[in-house]
C-alpha positions as CSV (number, residue, x, y, z in Angstrom):
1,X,-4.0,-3.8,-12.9
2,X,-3.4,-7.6,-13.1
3,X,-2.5,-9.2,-9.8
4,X,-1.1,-12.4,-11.0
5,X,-3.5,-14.2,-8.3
6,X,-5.9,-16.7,-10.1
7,X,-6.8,-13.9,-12.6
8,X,-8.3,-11.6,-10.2
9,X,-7.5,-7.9,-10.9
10,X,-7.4,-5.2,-7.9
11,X,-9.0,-1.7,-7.8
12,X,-6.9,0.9,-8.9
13,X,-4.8,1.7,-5.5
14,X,-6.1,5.7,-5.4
15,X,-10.0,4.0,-5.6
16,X,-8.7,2.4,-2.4
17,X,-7.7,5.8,-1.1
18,X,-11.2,7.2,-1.8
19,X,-13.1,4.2,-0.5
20,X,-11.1,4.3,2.6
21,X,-9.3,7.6,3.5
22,X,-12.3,8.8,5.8
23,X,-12.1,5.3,7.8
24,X,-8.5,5.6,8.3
25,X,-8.4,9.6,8.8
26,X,-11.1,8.6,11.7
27,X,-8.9,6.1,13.1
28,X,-5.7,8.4,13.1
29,X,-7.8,11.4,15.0
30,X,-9.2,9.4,17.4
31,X,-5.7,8.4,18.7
32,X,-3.5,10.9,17.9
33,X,-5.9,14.4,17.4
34,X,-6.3,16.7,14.6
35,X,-2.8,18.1,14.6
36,X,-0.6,14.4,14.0
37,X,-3.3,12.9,12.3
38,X,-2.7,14.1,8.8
39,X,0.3,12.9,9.0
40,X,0.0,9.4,10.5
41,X,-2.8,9.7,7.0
42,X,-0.6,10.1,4.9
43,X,2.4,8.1,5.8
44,X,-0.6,5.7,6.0
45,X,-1.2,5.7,2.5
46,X,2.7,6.0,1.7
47,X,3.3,2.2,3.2
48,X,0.1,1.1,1.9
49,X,1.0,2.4,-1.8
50,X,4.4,0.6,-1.4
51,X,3.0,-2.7,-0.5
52,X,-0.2,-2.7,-2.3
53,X,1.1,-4.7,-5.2
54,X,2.1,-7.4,-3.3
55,X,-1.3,-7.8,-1.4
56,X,-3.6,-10.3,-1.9
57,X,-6.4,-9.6,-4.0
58,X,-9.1,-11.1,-1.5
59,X,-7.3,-9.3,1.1
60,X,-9.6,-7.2,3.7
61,X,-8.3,-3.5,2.7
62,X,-10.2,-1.5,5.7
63,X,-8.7,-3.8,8.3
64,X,-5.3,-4.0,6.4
65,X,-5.1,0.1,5.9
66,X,-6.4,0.0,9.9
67,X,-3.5,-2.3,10.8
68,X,-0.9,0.1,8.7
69,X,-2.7,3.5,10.8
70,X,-2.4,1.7,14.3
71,X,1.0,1.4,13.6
72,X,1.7,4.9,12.0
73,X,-0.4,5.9,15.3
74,X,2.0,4.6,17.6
75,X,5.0,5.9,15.8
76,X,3.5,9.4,15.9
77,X,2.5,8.3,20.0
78,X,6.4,7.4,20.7
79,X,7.9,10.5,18.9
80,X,6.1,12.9,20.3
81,X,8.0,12.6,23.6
82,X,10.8,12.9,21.6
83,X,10.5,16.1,19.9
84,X,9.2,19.8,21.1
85,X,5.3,20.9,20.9
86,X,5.1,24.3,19.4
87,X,2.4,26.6,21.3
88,X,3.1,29.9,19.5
89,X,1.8,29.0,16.2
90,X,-2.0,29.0,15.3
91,X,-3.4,25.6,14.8
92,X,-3.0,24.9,10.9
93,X,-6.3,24.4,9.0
94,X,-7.5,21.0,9.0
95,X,-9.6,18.9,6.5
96,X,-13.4,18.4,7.8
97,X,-13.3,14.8,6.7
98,X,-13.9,11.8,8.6
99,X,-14.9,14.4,11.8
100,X,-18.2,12.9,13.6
101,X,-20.8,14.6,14.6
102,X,-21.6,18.7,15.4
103,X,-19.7,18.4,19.0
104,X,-16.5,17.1,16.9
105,X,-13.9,19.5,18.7
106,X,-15.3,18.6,22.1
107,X,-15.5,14.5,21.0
108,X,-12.2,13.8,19.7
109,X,-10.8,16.1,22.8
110,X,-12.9,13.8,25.0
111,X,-11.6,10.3,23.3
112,X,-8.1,11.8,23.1
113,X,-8.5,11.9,27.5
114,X,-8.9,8.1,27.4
115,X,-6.1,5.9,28.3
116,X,-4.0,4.6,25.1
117,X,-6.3,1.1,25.2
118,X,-9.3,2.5,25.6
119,X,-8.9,5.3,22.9
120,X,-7.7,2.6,20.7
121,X,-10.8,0.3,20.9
122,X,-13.5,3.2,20.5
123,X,-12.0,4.6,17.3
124,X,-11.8,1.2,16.1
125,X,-15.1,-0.3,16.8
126,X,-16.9,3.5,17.3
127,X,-15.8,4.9,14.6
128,X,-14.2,2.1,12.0
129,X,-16.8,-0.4,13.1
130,X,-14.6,-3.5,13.5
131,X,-15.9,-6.3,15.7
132,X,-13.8,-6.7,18.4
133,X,-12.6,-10.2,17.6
134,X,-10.6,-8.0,14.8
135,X,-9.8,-5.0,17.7
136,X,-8.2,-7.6,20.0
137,X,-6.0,-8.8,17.5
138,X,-5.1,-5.7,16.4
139,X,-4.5,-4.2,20.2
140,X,-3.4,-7.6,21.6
141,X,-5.4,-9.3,24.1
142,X,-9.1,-11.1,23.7
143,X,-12.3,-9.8,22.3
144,X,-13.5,-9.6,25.8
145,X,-10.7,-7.2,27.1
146,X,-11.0,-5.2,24.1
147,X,-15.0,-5.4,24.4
148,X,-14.5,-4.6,28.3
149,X,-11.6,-1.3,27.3
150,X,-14.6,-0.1,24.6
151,X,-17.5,0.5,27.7
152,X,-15.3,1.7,29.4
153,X,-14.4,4.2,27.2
154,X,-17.9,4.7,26.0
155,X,-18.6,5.2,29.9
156,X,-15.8,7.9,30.4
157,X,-17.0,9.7,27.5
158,X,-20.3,9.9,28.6
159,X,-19.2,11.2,31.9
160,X,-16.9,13.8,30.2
161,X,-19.5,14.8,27.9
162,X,-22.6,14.9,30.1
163,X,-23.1,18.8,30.5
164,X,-23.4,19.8,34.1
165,X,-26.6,20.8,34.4
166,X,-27.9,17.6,33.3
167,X,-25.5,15.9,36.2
168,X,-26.6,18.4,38.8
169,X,-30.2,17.3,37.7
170,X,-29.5,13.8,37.9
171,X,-27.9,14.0,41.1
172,X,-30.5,16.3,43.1
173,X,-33.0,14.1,44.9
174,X,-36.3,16.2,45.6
175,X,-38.2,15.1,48.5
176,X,-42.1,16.0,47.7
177,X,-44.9,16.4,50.8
């Protein structure tokens, strides 16, 4: 596909999908939880598709398809006050990619407990590895707030994760004769 920039072609827009669905499916669970997150995906994608042509060819694609997710996130974040929660239904089957780790169910559960900031900045630099110069301006604020939001996330998980006989052991003092 010719760009029309300085004779520089892009990659085929569903390469970008493949190259960079698992980053942004990451992103959207991380904020929004298993159940929203395919969609925030895929009206990711849907915005993305319609502006691709236009971007730049030297254009940054994780942090722009990021940027497009962040704000699908926050859509999805401002509806769902807006509309009902069903409860009766089993949960519907969801796609194992872009889930970290063994204790998956119990992470994104943990990182979903995080205030909005907080849960914003470790999916972004925990789990899309931006550097928070980019998180900051994504999130508003400076690198050092967003650094500052990320350990104390990372800190908050810990203590939600930490199973409790390794805090009762932790916390027991022995006094030996």
């Amino acid at each position: 596909m010719r760009s029309g920039h300085q004779g520089e072609t892009k990659e085929p827009f569903e390469a970008v999908v493949q190259a960079q669905g698992a980053t942004v499916l990451r992103v959207c669970r991380a904020i929004l939880g298993l159940h929203d997150a395919d969609d925030a995906w895929s009206e990711t994608f849907l915005a993305a598709l319609q502006a691709y042509p236009a971007l730049a060819p030297e254009a940054n694609l994780e942090a722009w398809l990021v940027t497009i997710a962040h704000r699908k996130c926050i859509d999805h974040l401002r509806a769902r006050g807006r509309r009902a929660v069903p409860v009766d239904q089993p949960p519907e089957q969801v796609s194992l990619l872009g889930i970290p780790g063994d204790r998956q169910a119990e992470l994104l559960d943990a990182v979903g407990k995080l205030p909005p900031k907080q849960r914003q900045v470790v999916a972004f630099h925990y789990l899309a590895g931006f550097p928070y110069t980019d998180i900051a301006a994504l999130v508003g604020g400076t690198p050092e707030a967003a650094r500052r939001a990320g350990a104390d996330g990372v800190k908050s998980l810990r203590a939600l994760l930490a199973p409790a006989s390794a805090m009762a052991r932790s916390s027991v003092k022995v006094d030996m004769p």
